[in-house]
N, CA, C and O atoms as a Maestro MAE file, in Angstrom:
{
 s_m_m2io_version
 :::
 2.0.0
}

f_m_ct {
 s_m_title
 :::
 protein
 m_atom[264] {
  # First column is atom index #
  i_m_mmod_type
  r_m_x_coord
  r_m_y_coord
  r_m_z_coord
  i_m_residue_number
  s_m_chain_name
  s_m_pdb_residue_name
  s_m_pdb_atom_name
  i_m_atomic_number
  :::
  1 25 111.617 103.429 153.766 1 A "UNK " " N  " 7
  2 3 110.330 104.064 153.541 1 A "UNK " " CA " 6
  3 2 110.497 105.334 152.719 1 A "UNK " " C  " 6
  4 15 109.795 105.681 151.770 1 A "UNK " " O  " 8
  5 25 111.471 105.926 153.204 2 A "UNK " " N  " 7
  6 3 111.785 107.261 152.166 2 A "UNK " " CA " 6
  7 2 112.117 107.197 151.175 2 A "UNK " " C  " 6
  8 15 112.063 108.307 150.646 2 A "UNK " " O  " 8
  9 25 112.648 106.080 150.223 3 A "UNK " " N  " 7
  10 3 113.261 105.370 149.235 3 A "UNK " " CA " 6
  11 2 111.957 105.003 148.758 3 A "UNK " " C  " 6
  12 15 112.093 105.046 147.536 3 A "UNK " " O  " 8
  13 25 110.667 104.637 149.028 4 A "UNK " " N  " 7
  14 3 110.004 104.473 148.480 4 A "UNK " " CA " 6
  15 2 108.738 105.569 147.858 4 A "UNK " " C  " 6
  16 15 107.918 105.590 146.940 4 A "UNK " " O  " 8
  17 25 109.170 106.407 148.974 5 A "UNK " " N  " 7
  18 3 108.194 107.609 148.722 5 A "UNK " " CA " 6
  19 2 108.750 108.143 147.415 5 A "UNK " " C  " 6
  20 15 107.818 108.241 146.617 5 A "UNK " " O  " 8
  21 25 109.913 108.530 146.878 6 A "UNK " " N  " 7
  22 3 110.922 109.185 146.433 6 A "UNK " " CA " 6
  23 2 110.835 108.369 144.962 6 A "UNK " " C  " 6
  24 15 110.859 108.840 143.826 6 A "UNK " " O  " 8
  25 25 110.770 107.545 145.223 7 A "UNK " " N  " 7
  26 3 110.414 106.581 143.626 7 A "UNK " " CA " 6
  27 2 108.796 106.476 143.010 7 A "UNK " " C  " 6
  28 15 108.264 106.438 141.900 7 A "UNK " " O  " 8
  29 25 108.469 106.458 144.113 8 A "UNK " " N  " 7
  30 3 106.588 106.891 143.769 8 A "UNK " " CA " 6
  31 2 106.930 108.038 143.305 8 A "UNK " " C  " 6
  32 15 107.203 108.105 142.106 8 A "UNK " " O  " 8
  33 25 106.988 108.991 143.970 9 A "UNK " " N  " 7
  34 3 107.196 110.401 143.678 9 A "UNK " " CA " 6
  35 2 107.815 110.765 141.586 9 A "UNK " " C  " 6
  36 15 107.278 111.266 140.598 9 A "UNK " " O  " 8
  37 25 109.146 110.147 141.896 10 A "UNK " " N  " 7
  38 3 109.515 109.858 140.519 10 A "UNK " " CA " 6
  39 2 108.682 109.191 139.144 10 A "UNK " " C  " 6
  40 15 108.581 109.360 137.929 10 A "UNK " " O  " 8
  41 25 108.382 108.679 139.792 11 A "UNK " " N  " 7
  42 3 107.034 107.578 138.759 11 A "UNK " " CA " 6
  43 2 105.949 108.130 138.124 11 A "UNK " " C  " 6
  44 15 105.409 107.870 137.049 11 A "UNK " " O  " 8
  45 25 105.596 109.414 139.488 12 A "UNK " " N  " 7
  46 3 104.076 109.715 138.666 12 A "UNK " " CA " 6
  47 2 104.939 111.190 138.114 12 A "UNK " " C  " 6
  48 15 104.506 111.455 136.993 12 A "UNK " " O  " 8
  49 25 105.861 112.070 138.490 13 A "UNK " " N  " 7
  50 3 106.269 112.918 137.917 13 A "UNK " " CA " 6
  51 2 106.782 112.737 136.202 13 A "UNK " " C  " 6
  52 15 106.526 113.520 135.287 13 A "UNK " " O  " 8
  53 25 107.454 111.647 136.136 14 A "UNK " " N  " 7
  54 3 107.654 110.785 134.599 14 A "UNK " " CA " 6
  55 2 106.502 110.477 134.041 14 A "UNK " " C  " 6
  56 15 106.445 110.799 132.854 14 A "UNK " " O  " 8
  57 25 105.719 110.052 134.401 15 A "UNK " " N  " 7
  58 3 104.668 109.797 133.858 15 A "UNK " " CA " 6
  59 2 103.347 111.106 133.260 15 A "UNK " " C  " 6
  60 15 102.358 110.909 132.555 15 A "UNK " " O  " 8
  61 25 103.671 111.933 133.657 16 A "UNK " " N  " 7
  62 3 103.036 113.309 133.377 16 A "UNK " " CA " 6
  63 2 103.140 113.845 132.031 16 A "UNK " " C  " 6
  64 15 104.137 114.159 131.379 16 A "UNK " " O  " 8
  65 25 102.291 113.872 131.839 17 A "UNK " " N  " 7
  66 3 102.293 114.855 130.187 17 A "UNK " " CA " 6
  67 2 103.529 115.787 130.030 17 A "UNK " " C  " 6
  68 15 103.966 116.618 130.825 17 A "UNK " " O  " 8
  69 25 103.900 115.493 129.011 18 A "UNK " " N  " 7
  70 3 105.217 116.412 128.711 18 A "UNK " " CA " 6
  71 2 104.796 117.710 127.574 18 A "UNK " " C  " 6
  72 15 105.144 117.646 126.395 18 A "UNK " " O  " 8
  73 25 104.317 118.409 127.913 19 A "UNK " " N  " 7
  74 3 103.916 119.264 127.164 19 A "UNK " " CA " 6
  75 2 102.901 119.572 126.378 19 A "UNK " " C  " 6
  76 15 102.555 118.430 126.073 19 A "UNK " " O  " 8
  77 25 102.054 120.378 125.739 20 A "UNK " " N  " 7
  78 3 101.296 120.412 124.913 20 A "UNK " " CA " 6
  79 2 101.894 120.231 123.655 20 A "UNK " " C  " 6
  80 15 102.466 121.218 123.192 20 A "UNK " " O  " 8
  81 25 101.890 119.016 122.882 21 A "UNK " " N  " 7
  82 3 101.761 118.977 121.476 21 A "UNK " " CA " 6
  83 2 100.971 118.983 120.954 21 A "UNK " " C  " 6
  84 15 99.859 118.632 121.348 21 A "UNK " " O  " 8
  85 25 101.376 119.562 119.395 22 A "UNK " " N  " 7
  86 3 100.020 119.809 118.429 22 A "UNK " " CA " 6
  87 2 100.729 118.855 117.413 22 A "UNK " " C  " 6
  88 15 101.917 118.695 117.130 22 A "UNK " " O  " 8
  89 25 99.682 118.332 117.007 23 A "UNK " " N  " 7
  90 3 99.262 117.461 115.649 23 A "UNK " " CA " 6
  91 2 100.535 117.972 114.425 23 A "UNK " " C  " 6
  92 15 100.352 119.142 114.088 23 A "UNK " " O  " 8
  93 25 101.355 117.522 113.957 24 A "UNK " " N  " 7
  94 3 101.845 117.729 113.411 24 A "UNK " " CA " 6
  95 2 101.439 117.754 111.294 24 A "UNK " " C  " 6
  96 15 101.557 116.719 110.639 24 A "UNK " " O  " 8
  97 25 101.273 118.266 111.046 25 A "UNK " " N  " 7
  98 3 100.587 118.646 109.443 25 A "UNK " " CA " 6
  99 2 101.289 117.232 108.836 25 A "UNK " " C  " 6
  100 15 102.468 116.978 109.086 25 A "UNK " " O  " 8
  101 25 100.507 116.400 108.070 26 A "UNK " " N  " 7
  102 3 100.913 115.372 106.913 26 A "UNK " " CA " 6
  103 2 100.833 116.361 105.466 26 A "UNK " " C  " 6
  104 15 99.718 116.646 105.031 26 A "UNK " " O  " 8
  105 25 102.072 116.857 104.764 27 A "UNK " " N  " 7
  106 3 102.336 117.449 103.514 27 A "UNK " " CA " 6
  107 2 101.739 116.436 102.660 27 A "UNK " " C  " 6
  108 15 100.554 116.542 102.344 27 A "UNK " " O  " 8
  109 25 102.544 115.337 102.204 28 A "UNK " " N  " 7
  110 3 102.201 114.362 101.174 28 A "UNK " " CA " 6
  111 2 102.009 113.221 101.922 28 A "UNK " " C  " 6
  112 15 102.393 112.923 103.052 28 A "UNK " " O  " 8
  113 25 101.278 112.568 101.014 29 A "UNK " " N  " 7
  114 3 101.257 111.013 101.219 29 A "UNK " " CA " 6
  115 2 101.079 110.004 100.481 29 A "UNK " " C  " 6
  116 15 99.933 110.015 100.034 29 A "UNK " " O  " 8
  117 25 102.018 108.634 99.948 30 A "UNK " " N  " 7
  118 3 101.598 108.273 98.932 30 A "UNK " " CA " 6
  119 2 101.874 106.769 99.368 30 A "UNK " " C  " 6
  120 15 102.868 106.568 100.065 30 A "UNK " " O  " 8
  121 25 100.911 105.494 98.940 31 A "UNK " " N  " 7
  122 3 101.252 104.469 99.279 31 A "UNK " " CA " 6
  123 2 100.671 103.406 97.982 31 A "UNK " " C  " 6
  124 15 99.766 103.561 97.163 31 A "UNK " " O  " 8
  125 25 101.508 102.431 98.188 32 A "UNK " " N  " 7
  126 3 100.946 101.330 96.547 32 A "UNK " " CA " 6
  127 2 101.323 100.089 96.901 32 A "UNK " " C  " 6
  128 15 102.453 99.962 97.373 32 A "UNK " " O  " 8
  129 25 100.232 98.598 96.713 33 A "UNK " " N  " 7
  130 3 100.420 97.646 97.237 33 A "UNK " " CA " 6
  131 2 99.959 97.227 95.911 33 A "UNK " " C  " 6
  132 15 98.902 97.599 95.402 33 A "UNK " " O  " 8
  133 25 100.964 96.289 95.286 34 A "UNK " " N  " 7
  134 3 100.602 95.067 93.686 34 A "UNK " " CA " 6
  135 2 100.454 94.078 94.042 34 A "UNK " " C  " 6
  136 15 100.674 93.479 95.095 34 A "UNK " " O  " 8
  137 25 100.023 93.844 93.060 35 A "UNK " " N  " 7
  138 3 99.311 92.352 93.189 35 A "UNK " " CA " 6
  139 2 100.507 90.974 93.565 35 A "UNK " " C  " 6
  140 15 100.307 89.833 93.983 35 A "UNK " " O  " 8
  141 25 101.584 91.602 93.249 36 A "UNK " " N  " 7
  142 3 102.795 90.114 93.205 36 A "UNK " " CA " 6
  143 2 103.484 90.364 94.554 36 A "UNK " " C  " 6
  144 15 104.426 89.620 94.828 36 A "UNK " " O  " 8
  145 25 103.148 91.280 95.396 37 A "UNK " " N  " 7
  146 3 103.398 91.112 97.092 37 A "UNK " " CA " 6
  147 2 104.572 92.366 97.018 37 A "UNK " " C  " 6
  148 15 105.463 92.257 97.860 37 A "UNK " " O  " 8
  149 25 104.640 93.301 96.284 38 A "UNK " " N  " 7
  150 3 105.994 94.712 96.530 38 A "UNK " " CA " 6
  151 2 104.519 95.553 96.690 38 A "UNK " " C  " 6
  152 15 103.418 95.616 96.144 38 A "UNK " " O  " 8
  153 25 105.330 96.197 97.904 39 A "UNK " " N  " 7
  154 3 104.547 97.628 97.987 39 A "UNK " " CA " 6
  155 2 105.763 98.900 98.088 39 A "UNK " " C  " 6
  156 15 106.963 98.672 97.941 39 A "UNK " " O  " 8
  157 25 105.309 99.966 98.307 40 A "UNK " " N  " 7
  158 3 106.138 101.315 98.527 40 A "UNK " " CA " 6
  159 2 104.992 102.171 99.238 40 A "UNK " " C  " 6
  160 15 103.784 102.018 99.052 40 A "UNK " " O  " 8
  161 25 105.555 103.039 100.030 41 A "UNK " " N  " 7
  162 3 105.256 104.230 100.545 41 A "UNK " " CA " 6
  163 2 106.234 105.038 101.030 41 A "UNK " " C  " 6
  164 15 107.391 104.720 101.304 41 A "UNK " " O  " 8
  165 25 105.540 106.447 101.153 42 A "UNK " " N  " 7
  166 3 106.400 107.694 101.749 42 A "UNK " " CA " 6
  167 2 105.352 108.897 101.823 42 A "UNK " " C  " 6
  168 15 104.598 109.269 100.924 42 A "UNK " " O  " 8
  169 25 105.519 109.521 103.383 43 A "UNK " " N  " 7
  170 3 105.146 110.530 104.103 43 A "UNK " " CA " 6
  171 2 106.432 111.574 103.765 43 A "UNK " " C  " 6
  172 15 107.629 111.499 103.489 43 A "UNK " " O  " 8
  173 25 105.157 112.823 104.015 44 A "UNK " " N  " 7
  174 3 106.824 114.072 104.837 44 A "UNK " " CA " 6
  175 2 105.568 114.535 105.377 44 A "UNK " " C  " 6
  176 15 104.418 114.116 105.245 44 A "UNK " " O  " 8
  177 25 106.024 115.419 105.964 45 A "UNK " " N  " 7
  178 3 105.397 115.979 107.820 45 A "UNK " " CA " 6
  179 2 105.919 117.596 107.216 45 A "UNK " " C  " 6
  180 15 106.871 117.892 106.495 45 A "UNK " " O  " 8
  181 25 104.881 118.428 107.837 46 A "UNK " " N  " 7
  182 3 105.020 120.193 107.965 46 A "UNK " " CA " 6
  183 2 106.653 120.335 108.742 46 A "UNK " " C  " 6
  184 15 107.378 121.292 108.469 46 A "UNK " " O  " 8
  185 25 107.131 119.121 109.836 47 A "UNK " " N  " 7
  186 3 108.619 119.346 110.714 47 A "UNK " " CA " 6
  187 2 109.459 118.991 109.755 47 A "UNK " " C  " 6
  188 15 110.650 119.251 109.925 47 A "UNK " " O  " 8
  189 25 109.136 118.485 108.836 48 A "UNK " " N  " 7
  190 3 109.865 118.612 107.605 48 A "UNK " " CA " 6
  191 2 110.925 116.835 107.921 48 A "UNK " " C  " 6
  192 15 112.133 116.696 107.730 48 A "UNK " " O  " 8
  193 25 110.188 116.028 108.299 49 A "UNK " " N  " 7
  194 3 110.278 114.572 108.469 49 A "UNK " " CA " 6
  195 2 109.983 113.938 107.306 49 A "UNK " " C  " 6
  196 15 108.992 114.343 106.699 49 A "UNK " " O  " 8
  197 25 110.651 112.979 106.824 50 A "UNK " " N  " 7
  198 3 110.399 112.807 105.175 50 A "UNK " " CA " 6
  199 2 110.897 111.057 105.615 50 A "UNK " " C  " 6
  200 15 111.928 110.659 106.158 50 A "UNK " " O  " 8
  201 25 109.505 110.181 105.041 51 A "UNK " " N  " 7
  202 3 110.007 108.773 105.605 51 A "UNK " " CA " 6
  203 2 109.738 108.110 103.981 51 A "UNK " " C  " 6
  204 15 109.094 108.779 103.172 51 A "UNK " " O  " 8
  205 25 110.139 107.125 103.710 52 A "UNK " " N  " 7
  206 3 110.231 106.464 102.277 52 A "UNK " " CA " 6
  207 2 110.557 104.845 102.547 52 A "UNK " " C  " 6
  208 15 111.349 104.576 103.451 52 A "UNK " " O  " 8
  209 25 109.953 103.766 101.769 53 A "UNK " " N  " 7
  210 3 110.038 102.612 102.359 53 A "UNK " " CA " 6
  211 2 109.399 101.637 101.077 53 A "UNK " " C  " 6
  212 15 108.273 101.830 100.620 53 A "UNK " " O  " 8
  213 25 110.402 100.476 100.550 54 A "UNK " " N  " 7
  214 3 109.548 99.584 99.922 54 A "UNK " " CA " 6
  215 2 110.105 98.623 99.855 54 A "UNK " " C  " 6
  216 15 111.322 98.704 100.026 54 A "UNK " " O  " 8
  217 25 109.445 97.112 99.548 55 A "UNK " " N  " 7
  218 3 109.909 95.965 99.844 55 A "UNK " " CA " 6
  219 2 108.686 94.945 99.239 55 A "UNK " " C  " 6
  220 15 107.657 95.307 98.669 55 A "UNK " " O  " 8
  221 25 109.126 93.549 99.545 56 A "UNK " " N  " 7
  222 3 108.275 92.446 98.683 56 A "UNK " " CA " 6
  223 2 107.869 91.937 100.169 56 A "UNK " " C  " 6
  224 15 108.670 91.886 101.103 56 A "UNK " " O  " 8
  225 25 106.472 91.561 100.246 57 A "UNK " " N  " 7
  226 3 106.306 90.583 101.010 57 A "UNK " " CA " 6
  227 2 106.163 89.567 101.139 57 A "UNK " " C  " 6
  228 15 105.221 89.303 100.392 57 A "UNK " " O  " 8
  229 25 106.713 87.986 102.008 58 A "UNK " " N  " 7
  230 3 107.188 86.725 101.466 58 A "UNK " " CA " 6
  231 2 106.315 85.737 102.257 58 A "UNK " " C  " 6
  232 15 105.682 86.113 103.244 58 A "UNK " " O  " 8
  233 25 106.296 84.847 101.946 59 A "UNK " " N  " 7
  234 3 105.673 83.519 102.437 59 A "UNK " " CA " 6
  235 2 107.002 82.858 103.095 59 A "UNK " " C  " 6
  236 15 108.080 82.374 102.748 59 A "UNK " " O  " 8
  237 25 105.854 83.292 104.872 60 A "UNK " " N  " 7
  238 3 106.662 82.318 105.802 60 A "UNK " " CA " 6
  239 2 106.578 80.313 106.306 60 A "UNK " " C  " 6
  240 15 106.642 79.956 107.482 60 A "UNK " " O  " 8
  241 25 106.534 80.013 105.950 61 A "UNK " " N  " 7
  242 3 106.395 78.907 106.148 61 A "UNK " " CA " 6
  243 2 106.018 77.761 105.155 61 A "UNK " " C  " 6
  244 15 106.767 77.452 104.228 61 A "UNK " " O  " 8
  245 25 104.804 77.138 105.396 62 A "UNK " " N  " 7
  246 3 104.361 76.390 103.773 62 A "UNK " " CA " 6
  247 2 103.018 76.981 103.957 62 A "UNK " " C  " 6
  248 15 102.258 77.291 104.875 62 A "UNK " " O  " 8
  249 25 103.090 76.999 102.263 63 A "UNK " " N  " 7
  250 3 102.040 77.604 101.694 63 A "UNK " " CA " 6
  251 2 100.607 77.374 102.329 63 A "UNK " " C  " 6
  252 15 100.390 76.171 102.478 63 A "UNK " " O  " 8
  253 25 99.725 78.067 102.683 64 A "UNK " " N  " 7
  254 3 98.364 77.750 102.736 64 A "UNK " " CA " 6
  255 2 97.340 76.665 101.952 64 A "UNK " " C  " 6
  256 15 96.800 77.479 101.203 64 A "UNK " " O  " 8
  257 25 96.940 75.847 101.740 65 A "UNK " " N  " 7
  258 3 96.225 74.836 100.722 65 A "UNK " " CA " 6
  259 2 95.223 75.856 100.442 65 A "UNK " " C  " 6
  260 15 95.019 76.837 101.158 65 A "UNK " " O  " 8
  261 25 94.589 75.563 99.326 66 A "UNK " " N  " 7
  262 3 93.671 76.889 98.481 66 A "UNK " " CA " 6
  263 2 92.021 75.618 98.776 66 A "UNK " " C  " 6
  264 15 90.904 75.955 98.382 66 A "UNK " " O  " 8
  :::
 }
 m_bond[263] {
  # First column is bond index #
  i_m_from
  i_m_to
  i_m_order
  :::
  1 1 2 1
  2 2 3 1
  3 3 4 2
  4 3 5 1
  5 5 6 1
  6 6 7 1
  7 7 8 2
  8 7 9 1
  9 9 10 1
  10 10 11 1
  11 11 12 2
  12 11 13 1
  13 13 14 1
  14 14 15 1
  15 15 16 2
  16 15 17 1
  17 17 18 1
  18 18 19 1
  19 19 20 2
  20 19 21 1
  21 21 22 1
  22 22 23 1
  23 23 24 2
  24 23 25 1
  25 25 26 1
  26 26 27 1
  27 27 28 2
  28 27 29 1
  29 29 30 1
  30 30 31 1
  31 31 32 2
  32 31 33 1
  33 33 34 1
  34 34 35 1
  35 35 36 2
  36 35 37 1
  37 37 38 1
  38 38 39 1
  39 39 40 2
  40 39 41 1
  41 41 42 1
  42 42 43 1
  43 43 44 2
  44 43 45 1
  45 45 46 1
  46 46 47 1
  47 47 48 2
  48 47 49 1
  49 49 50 1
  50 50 51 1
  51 51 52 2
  52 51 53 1
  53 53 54 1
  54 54 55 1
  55 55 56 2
  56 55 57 1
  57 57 58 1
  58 58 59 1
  59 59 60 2
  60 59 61 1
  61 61 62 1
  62 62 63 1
  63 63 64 2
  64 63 65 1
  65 65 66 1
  66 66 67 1
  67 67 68 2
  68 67 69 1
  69 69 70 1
  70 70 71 1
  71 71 72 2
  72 71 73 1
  73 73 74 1
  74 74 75 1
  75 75 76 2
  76 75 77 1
  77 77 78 1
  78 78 79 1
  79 79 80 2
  80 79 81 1
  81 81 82 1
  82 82 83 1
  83 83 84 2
  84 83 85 1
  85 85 86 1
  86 86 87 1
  87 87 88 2
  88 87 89 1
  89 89 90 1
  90 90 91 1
  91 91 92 2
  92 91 93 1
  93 93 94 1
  94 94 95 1
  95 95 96 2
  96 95 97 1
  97 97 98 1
  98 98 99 1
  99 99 100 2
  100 99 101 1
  101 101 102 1
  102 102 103 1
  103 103 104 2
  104 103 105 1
  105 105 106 1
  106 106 107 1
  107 107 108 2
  108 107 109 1
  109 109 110 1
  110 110 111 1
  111 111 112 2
  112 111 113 1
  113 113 114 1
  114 114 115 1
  115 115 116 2
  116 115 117 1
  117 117 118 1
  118 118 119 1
  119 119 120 2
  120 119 121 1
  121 121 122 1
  122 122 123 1
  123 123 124 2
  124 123 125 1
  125 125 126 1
  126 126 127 1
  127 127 128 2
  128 127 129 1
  129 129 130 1
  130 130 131 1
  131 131 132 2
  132 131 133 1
  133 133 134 1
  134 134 135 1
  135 135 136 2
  136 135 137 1
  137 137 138 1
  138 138 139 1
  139 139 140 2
  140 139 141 1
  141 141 142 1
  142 142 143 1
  143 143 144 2
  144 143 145 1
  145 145 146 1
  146 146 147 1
  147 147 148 2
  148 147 149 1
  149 149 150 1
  150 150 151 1
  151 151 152 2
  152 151 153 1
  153 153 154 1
  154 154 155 1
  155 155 156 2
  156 155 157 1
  157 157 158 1
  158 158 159 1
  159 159 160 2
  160 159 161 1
  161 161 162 1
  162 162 163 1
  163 163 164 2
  164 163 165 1
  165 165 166 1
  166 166 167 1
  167 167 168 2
  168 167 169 1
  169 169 170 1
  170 170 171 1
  171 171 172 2
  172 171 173 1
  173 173 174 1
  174 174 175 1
  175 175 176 2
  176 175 177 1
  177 177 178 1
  178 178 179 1
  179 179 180 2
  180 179 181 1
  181 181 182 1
  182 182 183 1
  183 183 184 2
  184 183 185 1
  185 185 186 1
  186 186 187 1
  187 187 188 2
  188 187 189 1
  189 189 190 1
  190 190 191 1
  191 191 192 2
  192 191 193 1
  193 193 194 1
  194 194 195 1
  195 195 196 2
  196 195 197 1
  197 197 198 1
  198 198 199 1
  199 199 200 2
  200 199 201 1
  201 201 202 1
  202 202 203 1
  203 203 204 2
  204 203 205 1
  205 205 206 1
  206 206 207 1
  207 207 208 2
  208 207 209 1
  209 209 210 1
  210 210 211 1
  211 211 212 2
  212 211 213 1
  213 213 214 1
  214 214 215 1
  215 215 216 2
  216 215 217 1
  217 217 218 1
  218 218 219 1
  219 219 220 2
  220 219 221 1
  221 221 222 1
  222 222 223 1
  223 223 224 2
  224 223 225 1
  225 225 226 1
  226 226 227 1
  227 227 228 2
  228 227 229 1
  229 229 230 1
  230 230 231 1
  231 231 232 2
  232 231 233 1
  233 233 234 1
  234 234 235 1
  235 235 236 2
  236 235 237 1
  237 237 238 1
  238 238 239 1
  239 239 240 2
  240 239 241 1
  241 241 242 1
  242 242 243 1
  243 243 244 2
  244 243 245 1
  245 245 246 1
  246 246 247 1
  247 247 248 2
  248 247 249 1
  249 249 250 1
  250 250 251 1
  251 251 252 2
  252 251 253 1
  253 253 254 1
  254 254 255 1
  255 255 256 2
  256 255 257 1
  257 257 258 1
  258 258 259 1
  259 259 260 2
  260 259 261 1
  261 261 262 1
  262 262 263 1
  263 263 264 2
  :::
 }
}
């Protein structure tokens, strides 16, 4: 029974807001999707987080009939 109190206990203490965060500022932002399935994007953040990313997107399976 005490083993269970003790893990409740744990559960809702974890589960508690960890602090006040604030919204972190978006500096730039830039994103681009073409017509032949490549896109790119990239963020940076005021914490000075800088993300960058691009790639083609592909046809899984068989094609759709039009």
């Amino acid at each position: 029974r005490q083993s269970i109190v003790t893990l409740a206990f744990l559960a809702v203490a974890f589960a508690a807001p960890q602090g006040d965060k604030k919204p972190i500022e978006i500096i730039s932002s830039n994103s681009e999707m073409n017509a032949d399935g490549s896109y790119s994007f990239d963020f940076e953040s005021a914490d000075g987080t800088k993300v960058s990313e691009s790639g083609n997107q592909k046809q899984v399976g068989p094609k759709p009939e039009d």
